[in-house]
N, C-alpha and C positions, 0 to 999 in steps of 0.2 A: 504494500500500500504506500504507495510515495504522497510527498506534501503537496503536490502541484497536480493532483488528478481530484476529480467528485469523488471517488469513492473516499478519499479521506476527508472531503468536505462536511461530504453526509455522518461520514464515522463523529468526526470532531463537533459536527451541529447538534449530535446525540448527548455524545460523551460530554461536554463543555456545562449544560444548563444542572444535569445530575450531579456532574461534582460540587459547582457553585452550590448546591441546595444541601451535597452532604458534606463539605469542608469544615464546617462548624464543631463536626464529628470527625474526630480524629482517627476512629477506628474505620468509622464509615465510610471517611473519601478517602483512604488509603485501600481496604476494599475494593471500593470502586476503581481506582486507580489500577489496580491489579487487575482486575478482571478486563477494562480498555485495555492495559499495557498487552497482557496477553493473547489478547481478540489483534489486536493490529500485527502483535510478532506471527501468530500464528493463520494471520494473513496468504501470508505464501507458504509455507508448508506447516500445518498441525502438528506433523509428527515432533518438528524441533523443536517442538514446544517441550517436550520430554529433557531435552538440553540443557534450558535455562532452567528447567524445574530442580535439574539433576545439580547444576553447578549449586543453585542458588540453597535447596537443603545444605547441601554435604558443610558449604561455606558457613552456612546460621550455627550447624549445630559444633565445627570448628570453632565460633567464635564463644558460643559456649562452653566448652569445654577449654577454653583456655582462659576462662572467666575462672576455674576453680582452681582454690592456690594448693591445691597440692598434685593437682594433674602434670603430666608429662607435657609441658606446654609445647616442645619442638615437633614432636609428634603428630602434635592436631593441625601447628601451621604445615608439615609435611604433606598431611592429607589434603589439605583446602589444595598446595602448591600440585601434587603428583594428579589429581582430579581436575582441575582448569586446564594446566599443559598435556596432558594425557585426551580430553576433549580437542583440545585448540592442535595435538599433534597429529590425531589420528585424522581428523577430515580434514584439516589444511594440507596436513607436511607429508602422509604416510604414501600417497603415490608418489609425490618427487621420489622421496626416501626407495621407496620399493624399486623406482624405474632405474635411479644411478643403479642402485643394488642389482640388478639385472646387467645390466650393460657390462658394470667389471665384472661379474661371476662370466657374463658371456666371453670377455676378452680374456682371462684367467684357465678357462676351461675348469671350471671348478664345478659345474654339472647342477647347480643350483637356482631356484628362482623363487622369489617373493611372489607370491596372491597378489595380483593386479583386481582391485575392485573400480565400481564407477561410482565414485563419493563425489554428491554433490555438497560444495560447501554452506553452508547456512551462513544466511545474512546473519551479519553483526555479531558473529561467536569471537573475534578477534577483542572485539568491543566489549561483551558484557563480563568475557572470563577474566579482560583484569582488571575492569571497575570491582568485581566480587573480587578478586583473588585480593588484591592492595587492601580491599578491608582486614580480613584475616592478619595480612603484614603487620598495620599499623594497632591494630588490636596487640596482637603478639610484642610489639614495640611498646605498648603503654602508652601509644598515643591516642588510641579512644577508646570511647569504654563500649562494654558489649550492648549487643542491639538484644534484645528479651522478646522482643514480637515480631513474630516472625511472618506477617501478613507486611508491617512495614518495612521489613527489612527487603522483601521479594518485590514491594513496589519500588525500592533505591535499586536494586538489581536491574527490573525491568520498565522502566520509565519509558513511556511511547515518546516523548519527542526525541531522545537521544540514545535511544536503545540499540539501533540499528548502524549508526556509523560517529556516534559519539555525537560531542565531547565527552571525554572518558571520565567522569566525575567521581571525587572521593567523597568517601563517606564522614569526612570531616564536612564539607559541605550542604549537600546533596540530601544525606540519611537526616541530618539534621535539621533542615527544613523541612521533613518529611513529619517530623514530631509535632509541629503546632500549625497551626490554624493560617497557610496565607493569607498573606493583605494583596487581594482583588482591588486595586486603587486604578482611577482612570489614568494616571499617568504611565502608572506598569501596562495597562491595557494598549494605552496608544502607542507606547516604545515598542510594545512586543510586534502591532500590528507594519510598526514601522520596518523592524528588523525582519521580519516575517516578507515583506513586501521585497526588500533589499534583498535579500536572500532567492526569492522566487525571479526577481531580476536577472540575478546573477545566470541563474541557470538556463532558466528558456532562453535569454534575450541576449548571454554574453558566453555560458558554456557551451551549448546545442551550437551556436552557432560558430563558435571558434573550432568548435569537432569537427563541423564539416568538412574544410580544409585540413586540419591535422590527419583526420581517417581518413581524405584522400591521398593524403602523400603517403601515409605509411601503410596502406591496403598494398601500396604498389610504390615500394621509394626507388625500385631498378628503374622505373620510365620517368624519372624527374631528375631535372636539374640539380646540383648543390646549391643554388640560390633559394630555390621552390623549397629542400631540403631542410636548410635554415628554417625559410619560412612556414615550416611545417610543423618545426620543432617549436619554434616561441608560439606560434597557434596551440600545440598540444600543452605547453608553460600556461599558458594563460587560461587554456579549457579547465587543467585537472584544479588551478587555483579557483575561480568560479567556480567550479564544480562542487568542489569539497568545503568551500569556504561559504558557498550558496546554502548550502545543507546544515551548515551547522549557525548561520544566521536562522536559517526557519526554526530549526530544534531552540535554538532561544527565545525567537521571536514565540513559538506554541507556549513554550513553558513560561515567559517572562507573561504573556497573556494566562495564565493560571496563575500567578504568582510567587512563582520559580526562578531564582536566578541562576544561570548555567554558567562557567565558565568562559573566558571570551578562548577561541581557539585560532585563530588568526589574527594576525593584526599586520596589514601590509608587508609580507615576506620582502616582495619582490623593490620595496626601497630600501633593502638593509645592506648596510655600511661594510661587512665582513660576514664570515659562515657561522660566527658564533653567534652575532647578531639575527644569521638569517633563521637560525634553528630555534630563537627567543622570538618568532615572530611566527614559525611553521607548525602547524599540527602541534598548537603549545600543550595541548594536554598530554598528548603520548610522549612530548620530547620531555616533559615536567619528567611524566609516570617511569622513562628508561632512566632518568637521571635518579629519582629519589629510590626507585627497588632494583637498578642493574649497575649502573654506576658509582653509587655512594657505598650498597653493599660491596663493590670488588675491590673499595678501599680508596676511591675519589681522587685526591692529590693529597692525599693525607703521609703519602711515601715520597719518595724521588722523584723527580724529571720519567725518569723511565717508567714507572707503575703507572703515572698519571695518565702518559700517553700510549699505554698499552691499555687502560682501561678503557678511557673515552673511547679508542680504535675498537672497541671489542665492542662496548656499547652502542658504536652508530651501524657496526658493522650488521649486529643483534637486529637493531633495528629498521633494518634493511630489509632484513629476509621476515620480521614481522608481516611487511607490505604484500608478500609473493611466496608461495614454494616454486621458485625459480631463479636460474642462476644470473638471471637479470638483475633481480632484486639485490642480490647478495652482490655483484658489482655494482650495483647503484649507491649501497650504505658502504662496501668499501673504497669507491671514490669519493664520497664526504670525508669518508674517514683519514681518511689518507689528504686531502685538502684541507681538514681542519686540522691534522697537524705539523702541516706546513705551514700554516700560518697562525697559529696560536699564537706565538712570541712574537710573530710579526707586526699582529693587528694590536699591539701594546708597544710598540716602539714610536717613538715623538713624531720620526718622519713617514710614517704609517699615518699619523691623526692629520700630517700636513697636508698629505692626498687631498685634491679637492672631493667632496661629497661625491659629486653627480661620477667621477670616474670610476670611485671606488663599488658604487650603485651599480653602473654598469656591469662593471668587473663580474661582479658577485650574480646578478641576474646571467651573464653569459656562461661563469660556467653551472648555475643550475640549468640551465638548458643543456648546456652538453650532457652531462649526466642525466639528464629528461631519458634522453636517446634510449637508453638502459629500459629507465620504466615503460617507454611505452613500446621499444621494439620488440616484434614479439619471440625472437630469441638471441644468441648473444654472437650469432653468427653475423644475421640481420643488421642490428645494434653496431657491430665492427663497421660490416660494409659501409651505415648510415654515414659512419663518422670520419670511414677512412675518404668516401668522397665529396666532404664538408670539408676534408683538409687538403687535400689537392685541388679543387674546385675546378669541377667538369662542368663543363658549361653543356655537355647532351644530354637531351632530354626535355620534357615538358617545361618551362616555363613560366607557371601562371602566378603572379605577383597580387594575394589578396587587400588592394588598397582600400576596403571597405576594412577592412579588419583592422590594419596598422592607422586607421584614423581613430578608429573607438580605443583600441592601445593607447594611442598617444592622449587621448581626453582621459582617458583613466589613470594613467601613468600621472598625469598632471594632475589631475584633483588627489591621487593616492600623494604626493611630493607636496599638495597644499595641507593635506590632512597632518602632514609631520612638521609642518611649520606654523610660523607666528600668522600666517593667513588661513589656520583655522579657522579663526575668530566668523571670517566671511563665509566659509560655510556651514556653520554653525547658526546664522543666522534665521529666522522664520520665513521668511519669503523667500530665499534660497535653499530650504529643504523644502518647503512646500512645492516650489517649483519643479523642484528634482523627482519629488513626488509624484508631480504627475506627468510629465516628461515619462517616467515607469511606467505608470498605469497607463498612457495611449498607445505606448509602444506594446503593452499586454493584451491591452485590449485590441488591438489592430493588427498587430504583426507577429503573433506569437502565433506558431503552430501546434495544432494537434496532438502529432506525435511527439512524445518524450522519451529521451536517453535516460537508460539507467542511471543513478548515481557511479563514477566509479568507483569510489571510495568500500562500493557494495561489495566488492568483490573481496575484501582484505577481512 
């Protein structure tokens, strides 16, 4: 059930007036909340509903059991831990896993082979196993206390606006607004609607249509130019941001209209200064969640020079192959990895800061598009080719130079570079967001198509 069809319309015109009428009741609109969250997950397949039900006990009664002081406390985080990764390994990971495993036994001659199943992966299990898994952690750490109701604790698990591709919300947050009574205030109302709007934008009016172009060069990048090539790759830069960034403005916009505040999960990547910058601006919840439970646990910079930069390499590398079981993905987190630390020390030196802005902006946007290449070619043979004839620059081949696209780039590029400046102030303004306002809605209402693109973010 996606944000931008009726059938979520109608879901949410159901669900919206019940909860208002039971929120007063903390048992009751939590209830209710569960019983929506679950109708909208099990949307697209019932069965997985078995999934989140599976994570979400094993996790309550972990968090329980490390609630008593004389229990085996590493034990119970053991089980919440081996139960979410054991979920999140066997339908993500276990055919890559099986197929490499096939391939050497076959080159080995060692007469073996793994069960090839056809595992479809379930939306959003990437999502809900480490919003639940992190509670257990931070339980286990003594940084929150146990949740005892276990109807609220399965609606912080399963929350319909951000259930499916995030924000990844901890239960320092999230569970806790879940305890008392939102404040439904006209102003949370109209921000949400705002955010909600900006979000549905993004997607139909600026992802759909920057995919167009992206999916045409990379269905077929043998019949295009290296110019078209480039211009393929900052189209696909700019879709997966809209895309993912689009989805998680609506999940706030839904929730901040109930009276939820979500986590912000973006915040203009693509004007960041350095890749440390760009990772404190990208997918903030997941880079937050690999920092506080993969990074800090391996020992942070808390050692030498060397531990620090073997850790964070291990952490983005981790979280790389989070995205994909594929060896794309796993080059994709080891090119950050490997780029941010080559410039760690650097983007801290005086003549690093002297850099003017806009170059270092640049810099930093071109090579996450080369690394794009990774993510969206679709293997690592492809991905080569992409990039070996972006750097020779072959002029054979199709040619098609999207100028409708690199205009709305550059108008966006520029209001995102006013956004981080002292000329906020002017769009911050009332007649210039109102404006902007409806500038969206004619273009929704006039120019928007039919058919809608999956999120891609669905896929992870």
């Amino acid at each position: 059930m996606l944000f931008h069809t009726w059938e979520f319309m109608i879901f949410f015109l159901i669900v919206f007036p019940v909860y208002l009428f039971l929120k007063k009741n903390n048992r009751y609109m939590n209830t209710w909340l569960l019983i929506a969250s679950y109708f909208f997950y099990g949307w697209w397949n019932p069965l997985y509903l078995i999934l989140i039900i599976i994570s979400t006990l094993i996790d309550y009664c972990a968090g329980i059991g490390l609630s008593r002081p004389k229990a085996r406390r590493y034990g119970w985080l053991i089980m919440s831990m081996v139960n979410n990764l054991f979920l999140l390994g066997f339908f993500k990971y276990y055919g890559f896993f099986a197929a490499n495993f096939n391939e050497l036994a076959s080159f080995l001659h060692l007469g073996m082979r793994a069960p090839l199943f056809d595992i479809t992966l379930p939306v959003g299990i990437s999502f809900f196993t480490f919003q639940s898994m992190s509670y257990t952690i931070d339980v286990y750490r003594n940084r929150l206390k146990v949740e005892t109701n276990f109807i609220r604790f399965a609606s912080f698990v399963s929350l319909f606006p951000q259930l499916v591709a995030g924000p990844i919300e901890r239960a320092s947050n999230l569970l806790l607004q879940l305890e008392k009574e939102p404040e439904v205030k006209k102003k949370m109302i109209s921000d949400g609607l705002s955010l909600f709007l900006v979000g549905l934008f993004k997607k139909i009016a600026l992802a759909d249509f920057m995919a167009k172009y992206a999916d045409k060069v990379y269905n077929s990048p043998g019949e295009f130019s290296s110019l078209a090539l480039v211009c393929g790759t900052i189209a696909f830069a700019w879709q997966i941001f809209f895309d993912f960034s689009g989805y998680t403005d609506m999940a706030r916009g839904i929730a901040k209209f109930m009276g939820f505040e979500l986590m912000i999960n973006f915040n203009n990547p693509y004007t960041a200064t350095g890749l440390r910058d760009f990772w404190q601006r990208w997918h903030i919840s997941l880079s937050t969640w690999f920092k506080d439970y993969v990074y800090i646990p391996l020992g942070g910079s808390r050692k030498n020079k060397f531990h620090t930069y073997k850790n964070m390499m291990l952490t983005m590398i981790i979280s790389g192959f989070w995205h994909g079981a594929a060896w794309t993905f796993l080059i994709w987190g080891t090119l950050h990895a490997v780029g941010r630390a080559l410039t760690m020390e650097l983007e801290e030196k005086n003549f690093y800061q002297r850099i003017p802005r806009l170059a270092k902006q640049i810099f930093i946007f071109a090579f996450a598009c080369l690394t794009w290449v990774y993510f969206r070619g679709r293997s690592v043979t492809e991905a080569n080719g992409i990039l070996a004839r972006i750097f020779r620059w072959d002029t054979a081949g199709r040619m098609e130079i999207p100028v409708v696209m690199f205009i709305m780039i550059g108008i966006i590029w520029i209001y995102e570079l006013m956004f981080n400046s002292s000329s906020r102030k002017i769009l911050e303004l009332a007649p210039v967001r109102i404006g902007l306002a409806l500038v969206m809605l004619v273009y929704i209402a006039f120019f928007a198509t039919a058919a809608h693109n999956q999120f891609i973010y669905f896929q992870f």
